[in-house]
Gaussian input, Z-matrix of N, CA and C with variables (Angstrom, degrees):
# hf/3-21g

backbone

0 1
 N
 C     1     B1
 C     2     B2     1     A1
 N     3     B3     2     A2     1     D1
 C     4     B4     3     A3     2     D2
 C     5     B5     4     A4     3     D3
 N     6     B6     5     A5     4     D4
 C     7     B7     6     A6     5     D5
 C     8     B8     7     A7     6     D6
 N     9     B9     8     A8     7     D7
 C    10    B10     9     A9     8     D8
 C    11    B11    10    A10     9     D9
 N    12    B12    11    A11    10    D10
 C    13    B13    12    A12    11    D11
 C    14    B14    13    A13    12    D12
 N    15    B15    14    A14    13    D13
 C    16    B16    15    A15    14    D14
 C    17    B17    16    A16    15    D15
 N    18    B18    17    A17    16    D16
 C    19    B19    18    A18    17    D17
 C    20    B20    19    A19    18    D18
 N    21    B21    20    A20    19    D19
 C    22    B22    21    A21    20    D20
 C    23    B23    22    A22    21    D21
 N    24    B24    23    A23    22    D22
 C    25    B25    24    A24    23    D23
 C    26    B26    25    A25    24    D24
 N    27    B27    26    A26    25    D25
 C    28    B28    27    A27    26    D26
 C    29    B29    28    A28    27    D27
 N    30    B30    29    A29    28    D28
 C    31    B31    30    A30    29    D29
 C    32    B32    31    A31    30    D30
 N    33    B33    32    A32    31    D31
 C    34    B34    33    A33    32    D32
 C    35    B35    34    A34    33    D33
 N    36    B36    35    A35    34    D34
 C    37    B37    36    A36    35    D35
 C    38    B38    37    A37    36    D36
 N    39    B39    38    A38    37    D37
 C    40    B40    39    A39    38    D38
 C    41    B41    40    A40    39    D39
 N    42    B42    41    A41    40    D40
 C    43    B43    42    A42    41    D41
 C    44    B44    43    A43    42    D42
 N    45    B45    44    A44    43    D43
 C    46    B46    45    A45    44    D44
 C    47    B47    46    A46    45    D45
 N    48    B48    47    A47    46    D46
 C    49    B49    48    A48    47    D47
 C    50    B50    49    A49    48    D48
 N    51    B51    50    A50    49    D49
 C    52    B52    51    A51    50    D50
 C    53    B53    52    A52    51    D51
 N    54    B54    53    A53    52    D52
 C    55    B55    54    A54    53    D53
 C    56    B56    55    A55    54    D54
 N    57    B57    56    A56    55    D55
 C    58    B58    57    A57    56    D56
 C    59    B59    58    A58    57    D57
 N    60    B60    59    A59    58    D58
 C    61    B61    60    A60    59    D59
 C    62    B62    61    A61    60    D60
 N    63    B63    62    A62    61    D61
 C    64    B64    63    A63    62    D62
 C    65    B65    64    A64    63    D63
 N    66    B66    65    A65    64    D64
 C    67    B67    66    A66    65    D65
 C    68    B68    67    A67    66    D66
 N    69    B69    68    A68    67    D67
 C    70    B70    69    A69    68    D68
 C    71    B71    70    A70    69    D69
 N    72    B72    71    A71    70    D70
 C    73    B73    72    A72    71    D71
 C    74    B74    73    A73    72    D72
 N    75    B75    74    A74    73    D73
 C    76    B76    75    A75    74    D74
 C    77    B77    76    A76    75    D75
 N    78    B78    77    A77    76    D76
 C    79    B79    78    A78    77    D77
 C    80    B80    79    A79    78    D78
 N    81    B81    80    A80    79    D79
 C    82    B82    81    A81    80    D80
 C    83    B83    82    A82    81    D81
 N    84    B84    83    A83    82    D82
 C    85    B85    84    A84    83    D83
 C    86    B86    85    A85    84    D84
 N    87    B87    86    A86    85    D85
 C    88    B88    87    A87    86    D86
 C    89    B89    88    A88    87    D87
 N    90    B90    89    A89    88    D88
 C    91    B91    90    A90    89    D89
 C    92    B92    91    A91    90    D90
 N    93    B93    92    A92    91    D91
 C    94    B94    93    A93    92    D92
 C    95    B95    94    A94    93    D93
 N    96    B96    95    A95    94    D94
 C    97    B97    96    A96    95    D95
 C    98    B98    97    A97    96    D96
 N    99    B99    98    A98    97    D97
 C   100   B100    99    A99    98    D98
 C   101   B101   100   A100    99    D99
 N   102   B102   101   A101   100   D100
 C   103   B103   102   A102   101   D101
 C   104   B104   103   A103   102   D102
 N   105   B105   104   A104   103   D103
 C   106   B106   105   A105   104   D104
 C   107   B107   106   A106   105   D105
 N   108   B108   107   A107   106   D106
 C   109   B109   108   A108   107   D107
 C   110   B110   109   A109   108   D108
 N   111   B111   110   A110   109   D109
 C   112   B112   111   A111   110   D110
 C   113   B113   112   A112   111   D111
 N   114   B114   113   A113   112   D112
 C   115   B115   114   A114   113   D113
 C   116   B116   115   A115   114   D114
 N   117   B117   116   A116   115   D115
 C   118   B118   117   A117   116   D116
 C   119   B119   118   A118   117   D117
 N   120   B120   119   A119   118   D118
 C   121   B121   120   A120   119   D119
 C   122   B122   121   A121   120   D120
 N   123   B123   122   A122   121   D121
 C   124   B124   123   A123   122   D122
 C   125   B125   124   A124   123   D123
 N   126   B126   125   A125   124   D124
 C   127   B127   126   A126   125   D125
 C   128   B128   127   A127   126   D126
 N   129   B129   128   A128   127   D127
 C   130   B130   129   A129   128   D128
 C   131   B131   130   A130   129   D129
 N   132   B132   131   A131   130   D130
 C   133   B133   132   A132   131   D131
 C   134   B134   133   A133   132   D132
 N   135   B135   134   A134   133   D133
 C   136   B136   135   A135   134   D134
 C   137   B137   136   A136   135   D135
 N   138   B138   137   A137   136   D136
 C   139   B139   138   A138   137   D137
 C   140   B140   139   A139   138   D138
 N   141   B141   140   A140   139   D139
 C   142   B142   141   A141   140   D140
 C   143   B143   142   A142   141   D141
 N   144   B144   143   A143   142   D142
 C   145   B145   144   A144   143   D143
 C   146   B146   145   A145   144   D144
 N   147   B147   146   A146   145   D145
 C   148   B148   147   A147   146   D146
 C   149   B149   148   A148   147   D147
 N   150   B150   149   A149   148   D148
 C   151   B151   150   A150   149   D149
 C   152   B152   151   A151   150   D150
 N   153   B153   152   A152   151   D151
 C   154   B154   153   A153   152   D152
 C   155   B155   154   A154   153   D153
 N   156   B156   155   A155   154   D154
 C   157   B157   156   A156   155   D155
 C   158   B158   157   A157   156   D156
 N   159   B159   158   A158   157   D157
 C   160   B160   159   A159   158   D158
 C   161   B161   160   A160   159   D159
 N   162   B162   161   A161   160   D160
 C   163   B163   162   A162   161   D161
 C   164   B164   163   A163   162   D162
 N   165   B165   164   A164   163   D163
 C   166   B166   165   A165   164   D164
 C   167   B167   166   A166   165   D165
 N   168   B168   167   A167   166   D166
 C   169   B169   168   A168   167   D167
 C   170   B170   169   A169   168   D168
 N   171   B171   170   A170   169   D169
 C   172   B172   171   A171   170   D170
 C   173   B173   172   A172   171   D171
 N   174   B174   173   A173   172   D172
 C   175   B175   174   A174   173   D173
 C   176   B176   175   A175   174   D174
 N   177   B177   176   A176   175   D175
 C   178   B178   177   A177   176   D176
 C   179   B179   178   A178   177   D177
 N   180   B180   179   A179   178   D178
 C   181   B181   180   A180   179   D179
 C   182   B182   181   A181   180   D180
 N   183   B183   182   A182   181   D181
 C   184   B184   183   A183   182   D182
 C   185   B185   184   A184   183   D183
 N   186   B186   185   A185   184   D184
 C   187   B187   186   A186   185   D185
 C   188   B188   187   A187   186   D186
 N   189   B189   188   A188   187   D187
 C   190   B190   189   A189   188   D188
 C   191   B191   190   A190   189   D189
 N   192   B192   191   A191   190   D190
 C   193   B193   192   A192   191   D191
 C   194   B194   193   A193   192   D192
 N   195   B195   194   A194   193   D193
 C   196   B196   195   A195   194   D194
 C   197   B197   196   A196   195   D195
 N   198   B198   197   A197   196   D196
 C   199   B199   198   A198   197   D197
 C   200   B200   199   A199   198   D198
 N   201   B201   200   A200   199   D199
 C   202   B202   201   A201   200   D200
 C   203   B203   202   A202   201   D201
 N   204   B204   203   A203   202   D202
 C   205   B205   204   A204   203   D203
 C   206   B206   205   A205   204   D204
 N   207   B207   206   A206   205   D205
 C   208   B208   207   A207   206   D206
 C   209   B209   208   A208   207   D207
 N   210   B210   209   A209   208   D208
 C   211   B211   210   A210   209   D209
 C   212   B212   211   A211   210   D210
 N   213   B213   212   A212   211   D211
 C   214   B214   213   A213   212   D212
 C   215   B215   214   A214   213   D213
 N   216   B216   215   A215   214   D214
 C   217   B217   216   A216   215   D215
 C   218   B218   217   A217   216   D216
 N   219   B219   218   A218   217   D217
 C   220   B220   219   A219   218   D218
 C   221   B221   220   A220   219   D219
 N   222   B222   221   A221   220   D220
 C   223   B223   222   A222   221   D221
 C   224   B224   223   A223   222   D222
 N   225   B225   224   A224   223   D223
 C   226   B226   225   A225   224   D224
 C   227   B227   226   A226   225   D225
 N   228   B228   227   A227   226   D226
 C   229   B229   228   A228   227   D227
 C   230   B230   229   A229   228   D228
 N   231   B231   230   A230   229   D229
 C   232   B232   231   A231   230   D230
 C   233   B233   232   A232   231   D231
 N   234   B234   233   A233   232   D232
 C   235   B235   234   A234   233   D233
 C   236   B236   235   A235   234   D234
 N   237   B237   236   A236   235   D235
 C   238   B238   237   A237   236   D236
 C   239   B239   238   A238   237   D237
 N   240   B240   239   A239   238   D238
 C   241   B241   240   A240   239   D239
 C   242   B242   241   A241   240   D240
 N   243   B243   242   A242   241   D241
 C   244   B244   243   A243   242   D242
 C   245   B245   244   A244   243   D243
 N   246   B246   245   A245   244   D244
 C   247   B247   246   A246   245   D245
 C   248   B248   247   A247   246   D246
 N   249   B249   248   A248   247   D247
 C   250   B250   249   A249   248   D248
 C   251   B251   250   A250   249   D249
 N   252   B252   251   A251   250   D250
 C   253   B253   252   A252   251   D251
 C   254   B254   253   A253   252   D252
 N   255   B255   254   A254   253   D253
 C   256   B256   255   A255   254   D254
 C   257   B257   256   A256   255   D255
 N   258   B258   257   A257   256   D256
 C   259   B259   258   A258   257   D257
 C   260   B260   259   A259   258   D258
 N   261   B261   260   A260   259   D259
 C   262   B262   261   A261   260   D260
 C   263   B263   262   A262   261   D261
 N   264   B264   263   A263   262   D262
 C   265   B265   264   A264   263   D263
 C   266   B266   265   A265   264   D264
 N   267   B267   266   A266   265   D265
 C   268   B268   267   A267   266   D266
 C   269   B269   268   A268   267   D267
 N   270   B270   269   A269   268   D268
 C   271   B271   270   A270   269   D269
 C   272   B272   271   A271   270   D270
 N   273   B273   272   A272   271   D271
 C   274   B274   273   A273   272   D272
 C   275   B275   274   A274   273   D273
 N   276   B276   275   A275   274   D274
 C   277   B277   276   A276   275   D275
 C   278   B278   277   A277   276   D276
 N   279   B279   278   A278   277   D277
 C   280   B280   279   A279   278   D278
 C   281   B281   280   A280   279   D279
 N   282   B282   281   A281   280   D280
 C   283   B283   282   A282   281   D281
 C   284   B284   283   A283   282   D282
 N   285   B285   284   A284   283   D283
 C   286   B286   285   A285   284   D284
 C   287   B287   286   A286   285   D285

   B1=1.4528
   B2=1.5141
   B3=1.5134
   B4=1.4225
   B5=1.6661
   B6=1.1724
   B7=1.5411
   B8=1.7278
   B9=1.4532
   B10=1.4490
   B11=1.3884
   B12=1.6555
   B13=1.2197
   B14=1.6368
   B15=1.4835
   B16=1.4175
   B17=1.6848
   B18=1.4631
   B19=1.7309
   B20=1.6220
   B21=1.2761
   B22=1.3025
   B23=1.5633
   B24=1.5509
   B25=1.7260
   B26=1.7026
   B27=1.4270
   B28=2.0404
   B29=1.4528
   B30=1.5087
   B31=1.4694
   B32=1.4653
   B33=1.3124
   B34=1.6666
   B35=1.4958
   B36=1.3720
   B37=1.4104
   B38=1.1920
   B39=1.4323
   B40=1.7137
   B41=1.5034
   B42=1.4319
   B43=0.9739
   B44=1.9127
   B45=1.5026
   B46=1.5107
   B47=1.4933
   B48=1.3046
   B49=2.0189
   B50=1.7440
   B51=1.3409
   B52=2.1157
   B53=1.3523
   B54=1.4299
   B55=1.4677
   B56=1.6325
   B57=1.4138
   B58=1.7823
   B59=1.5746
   B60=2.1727
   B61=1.4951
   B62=1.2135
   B63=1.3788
   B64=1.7009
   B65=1.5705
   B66=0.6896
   B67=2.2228
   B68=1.7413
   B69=2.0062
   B70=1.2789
   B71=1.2129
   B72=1.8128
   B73=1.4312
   B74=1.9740
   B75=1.3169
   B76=1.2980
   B77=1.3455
   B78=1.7246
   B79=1.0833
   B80=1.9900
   B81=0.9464
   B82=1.3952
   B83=1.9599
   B84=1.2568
   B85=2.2045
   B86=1.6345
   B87=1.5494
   B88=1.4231
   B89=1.7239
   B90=1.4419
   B91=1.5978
   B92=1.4981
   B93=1.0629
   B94=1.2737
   B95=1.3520
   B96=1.4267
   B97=1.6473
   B98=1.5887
   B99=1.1498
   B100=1.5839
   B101=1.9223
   B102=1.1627
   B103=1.5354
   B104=1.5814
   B105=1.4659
   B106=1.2654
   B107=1.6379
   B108=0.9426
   B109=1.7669
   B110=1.6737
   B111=1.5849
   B112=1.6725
   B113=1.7983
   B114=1.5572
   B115=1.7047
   B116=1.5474
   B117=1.2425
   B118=1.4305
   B119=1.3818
   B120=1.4769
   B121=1.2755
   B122=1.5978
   B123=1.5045
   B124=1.4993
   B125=1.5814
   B126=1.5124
   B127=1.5633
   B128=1.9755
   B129=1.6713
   B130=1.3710
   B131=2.0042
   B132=1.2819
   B133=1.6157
   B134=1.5441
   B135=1.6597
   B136=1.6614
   B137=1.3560
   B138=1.7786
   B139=0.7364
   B140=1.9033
   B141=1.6246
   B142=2.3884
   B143=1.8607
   B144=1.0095
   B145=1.8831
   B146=1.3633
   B147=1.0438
   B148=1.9060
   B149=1.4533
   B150=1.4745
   B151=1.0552
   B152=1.2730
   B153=1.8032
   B154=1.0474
   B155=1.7890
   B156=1.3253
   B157=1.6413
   B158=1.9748
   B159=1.2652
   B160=1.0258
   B161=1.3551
   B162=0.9576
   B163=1.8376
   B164=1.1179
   B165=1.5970
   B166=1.5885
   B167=1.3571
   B168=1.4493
   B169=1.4917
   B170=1.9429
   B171=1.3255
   B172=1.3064
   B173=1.6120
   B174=1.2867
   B175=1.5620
   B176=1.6397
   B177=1.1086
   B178=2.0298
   B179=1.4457
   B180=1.3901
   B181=1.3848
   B182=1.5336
   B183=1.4971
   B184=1.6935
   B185=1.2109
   B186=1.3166
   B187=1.4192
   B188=1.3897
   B189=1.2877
   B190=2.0839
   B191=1.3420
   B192=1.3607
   B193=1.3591
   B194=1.7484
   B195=1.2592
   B196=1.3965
   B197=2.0328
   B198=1.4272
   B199=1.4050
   B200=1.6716
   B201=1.3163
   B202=1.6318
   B203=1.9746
   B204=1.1019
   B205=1.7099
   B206=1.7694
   B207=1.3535
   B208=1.7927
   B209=1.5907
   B210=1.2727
   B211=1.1466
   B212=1.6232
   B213=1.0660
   B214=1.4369
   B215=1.4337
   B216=1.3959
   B217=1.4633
   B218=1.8367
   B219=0.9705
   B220=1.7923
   B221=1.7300
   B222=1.2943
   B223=1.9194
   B224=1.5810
   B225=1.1269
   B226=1.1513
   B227=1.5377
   B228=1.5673
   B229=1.6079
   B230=1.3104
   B231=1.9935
   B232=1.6485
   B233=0.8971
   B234=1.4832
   B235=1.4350
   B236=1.3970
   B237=1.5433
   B238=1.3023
   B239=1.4244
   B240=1.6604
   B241=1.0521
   B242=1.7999
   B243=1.1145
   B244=1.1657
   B245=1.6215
   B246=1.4350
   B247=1.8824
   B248=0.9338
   B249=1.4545
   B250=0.8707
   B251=1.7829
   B252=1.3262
   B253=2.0149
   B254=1.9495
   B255=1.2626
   B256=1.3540
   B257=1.6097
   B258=1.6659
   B259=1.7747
   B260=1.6754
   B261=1.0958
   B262=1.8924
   B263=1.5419
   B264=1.0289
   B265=1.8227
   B266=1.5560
   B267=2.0574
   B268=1.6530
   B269=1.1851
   B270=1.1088
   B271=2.0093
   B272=1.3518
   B273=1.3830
   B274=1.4897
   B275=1.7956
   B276=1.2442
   B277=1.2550
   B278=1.0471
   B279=1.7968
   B280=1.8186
   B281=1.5506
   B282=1.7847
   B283=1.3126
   B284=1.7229
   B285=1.4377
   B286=1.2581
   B287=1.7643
   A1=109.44
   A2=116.42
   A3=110.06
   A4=101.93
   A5=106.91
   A6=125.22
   A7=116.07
   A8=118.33
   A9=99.58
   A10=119.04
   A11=122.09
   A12=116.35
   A13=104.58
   A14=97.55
   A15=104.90
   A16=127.56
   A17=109.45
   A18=80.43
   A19=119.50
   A20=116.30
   A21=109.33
   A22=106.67
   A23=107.64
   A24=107.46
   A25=98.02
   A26=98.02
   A27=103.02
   A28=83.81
   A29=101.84
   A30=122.28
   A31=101.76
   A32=108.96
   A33=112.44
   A34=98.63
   A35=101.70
   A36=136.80
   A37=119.67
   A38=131.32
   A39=110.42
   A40=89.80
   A41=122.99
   A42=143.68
   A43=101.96
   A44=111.56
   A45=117.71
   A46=109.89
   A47=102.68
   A48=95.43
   A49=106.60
   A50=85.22
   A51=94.35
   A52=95.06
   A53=84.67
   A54=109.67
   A55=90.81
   A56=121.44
   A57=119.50
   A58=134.52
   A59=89.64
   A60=93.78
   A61=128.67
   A62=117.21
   A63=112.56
   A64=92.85
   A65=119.32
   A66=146.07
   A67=91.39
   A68=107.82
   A69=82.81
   A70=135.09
   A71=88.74
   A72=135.86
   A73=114.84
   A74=119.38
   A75=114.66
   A76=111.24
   A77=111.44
   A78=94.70
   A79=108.25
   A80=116.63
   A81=135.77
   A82=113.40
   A83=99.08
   A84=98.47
   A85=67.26
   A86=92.45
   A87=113.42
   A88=112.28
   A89=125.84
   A90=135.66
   A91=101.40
   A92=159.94
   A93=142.24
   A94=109.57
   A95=122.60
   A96=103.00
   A97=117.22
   A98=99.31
   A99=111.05
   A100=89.97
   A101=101.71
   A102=120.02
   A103=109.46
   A104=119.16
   A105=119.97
   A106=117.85
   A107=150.06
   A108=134.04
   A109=101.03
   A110=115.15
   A111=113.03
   A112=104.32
   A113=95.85
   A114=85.78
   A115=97.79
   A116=134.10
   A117=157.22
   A118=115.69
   A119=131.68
   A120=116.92
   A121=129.69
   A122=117.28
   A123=118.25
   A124=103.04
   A125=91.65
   A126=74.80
   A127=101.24
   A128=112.97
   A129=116.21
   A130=93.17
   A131=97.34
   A132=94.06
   A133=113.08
   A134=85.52
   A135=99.84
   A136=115.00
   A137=126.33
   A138=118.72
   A139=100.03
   A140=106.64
   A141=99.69
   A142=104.34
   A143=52.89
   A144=81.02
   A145=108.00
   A146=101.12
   A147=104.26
   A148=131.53
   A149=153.56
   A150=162.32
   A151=99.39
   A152=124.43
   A153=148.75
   A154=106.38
   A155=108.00
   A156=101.73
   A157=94.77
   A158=141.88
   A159=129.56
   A160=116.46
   A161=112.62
   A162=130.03
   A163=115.96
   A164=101.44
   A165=129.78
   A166=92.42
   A167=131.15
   A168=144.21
   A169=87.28
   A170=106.53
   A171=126.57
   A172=86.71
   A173=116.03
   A174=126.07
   A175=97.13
   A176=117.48
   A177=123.35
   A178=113.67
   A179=108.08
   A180=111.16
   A181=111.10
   A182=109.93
   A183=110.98
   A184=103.42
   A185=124.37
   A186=122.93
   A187=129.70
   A188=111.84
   A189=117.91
   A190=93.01
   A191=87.64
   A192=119.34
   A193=103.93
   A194=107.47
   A195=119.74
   A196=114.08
   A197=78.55
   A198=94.16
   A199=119.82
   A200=131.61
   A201=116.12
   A202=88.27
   A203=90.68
   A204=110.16
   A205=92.32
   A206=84.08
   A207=111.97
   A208=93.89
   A209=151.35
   A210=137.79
   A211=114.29
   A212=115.36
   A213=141.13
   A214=116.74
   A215=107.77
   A216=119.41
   A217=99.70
   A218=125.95
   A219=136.78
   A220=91.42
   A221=88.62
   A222=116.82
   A223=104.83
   A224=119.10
   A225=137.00
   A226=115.28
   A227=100.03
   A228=120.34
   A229=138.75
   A230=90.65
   A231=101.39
   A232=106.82
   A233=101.44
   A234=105.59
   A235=137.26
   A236=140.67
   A237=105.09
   A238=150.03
   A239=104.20
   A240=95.38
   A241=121.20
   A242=114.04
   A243=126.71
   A244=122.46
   A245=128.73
   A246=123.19
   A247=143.74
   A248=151.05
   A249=156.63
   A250=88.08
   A251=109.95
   A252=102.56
   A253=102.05
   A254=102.91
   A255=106.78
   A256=103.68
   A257=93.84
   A258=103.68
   A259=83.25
   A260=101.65
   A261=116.58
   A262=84.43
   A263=117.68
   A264=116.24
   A265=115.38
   A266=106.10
   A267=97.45
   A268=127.73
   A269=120.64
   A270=131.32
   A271=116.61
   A272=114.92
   A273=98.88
   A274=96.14
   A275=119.75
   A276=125.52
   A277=151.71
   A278=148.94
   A279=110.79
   A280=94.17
   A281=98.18
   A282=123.25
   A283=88.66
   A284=132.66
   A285=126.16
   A286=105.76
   D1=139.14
   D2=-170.79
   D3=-77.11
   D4=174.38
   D5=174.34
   D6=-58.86
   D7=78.95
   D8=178.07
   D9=-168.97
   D10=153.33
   D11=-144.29
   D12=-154.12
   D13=100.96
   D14=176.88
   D15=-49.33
   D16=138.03
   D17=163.99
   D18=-122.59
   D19=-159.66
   D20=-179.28
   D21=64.94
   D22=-149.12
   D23=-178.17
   D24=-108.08
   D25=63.33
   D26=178.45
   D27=-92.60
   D28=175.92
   D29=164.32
   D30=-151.44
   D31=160.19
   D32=178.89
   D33=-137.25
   D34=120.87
   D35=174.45
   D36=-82.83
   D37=134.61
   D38=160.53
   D39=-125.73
   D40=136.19
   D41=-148.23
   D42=-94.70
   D43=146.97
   D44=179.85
   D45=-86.20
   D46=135.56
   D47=-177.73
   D48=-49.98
   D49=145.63
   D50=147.89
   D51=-47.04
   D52=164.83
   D53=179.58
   D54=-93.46
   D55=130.21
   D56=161.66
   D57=-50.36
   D58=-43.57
   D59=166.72
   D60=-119.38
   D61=-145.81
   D62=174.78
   D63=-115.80
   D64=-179.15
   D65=175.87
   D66=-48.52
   D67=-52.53
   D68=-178.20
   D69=-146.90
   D70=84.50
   D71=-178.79
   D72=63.77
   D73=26.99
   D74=170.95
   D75=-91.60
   D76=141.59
   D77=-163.84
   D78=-102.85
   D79=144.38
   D80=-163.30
   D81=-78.32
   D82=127.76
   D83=-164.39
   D84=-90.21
   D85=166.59
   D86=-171.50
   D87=-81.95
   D88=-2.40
   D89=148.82
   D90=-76.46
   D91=13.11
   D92=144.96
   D93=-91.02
   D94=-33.95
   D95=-160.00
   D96=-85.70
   D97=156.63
   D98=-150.84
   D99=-71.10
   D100=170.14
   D101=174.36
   D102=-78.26
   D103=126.85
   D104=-173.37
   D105=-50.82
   D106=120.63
   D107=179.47
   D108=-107.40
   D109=-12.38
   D110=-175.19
   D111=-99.38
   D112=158.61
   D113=177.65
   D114=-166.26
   D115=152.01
   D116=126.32
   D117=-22.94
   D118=88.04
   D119=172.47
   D120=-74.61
   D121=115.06
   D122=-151.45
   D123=-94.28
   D124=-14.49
   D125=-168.99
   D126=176.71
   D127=131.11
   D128=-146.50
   D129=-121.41
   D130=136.64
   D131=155.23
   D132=-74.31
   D133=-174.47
   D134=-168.92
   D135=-84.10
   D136=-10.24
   D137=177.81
   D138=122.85
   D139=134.64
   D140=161.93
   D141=-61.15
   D142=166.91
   D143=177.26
   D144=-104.76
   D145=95.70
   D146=161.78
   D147=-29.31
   D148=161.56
   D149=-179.02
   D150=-70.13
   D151=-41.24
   D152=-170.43
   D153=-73.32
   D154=-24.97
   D155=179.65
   D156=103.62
   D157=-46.70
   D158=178.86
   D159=-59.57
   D160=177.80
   D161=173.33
   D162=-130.08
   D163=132.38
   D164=-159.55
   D165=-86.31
   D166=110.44
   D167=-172.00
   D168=-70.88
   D169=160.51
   D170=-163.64
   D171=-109.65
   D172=157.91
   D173=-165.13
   D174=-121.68
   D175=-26.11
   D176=156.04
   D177=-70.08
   D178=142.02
   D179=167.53
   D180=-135.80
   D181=165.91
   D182=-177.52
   D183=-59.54
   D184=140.86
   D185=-169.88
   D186=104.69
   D187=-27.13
   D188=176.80
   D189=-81.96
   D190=160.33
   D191=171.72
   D192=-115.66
   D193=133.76
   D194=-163.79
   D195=-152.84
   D196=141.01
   D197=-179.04
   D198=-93.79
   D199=116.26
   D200=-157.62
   D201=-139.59
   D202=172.76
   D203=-169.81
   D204=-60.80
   D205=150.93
   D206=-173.03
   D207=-76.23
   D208=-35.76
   D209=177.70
   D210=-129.27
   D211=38.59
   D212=160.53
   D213=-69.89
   D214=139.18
   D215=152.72
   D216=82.83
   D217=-157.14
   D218=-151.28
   D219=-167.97
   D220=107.14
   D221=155.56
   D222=-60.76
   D223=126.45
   D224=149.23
   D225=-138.79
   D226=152.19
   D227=153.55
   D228=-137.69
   D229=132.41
   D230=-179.69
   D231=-109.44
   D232=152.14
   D233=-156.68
   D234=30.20
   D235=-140.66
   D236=148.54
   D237=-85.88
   D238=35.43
   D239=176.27
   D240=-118.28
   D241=164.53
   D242=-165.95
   D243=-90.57
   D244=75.57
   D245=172.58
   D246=-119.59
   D247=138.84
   D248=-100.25
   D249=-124.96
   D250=149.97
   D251=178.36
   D252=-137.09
   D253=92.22
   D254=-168.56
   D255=-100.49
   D256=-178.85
   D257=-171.64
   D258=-108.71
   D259=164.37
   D260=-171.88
   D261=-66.35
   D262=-62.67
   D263=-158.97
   D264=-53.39
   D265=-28.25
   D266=161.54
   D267=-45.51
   D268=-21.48
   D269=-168.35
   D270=-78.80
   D271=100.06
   D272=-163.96
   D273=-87.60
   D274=-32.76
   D275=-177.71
   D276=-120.48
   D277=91.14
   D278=-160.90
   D279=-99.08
   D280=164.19
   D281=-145.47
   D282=-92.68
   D283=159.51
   D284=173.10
   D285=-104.31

């Protein structure tokens, strides 16, 4: 994982491939496959800052697997790799 560290209530995602085929076995050109919505969380800020001065702990951690909005968050790449930089509230789901 490259060197990097969200702040505020970001999270950094690295996203799960498309699927290649369909259920039954055709294989899929890269204009059909759907937009990733699942991801690997690589790496979490510290959390907003309250009105109060504390920080609102983040409910994701490095390590879930999570389901977040289909056009959510900001693509970036380090080095060669490819992640997604979302707000906690994009996340509609983590995976069990």
């Amino acid at each position: 994982m490259a060197n990097i560290k969200p702040l505020g209530d970001k999270i950094v995602v690295q996203l799960v491939e498309a699927e290649e085929k369909t259920a039954g076995g055709i294989l899929l050109p890269d204009s059909a496959k759907k937009k990733p919505t699942e991801g690997k969380v690589v790496a979490v800020g510290e959390g907003r800052v309250l009105e109060s001065g504390e920080r609102n702990k983040l409910t994701v951690k490095a390590g879930d697997r999570v389901l977040f909005s289909k056009y959510g968050g900001n693509e970036v790449t380090v080095g060669t790799e490819e992640y997604t930089i979302l707000d906690e509230d994009q996340v509609y789901a983590i995976l069990k």
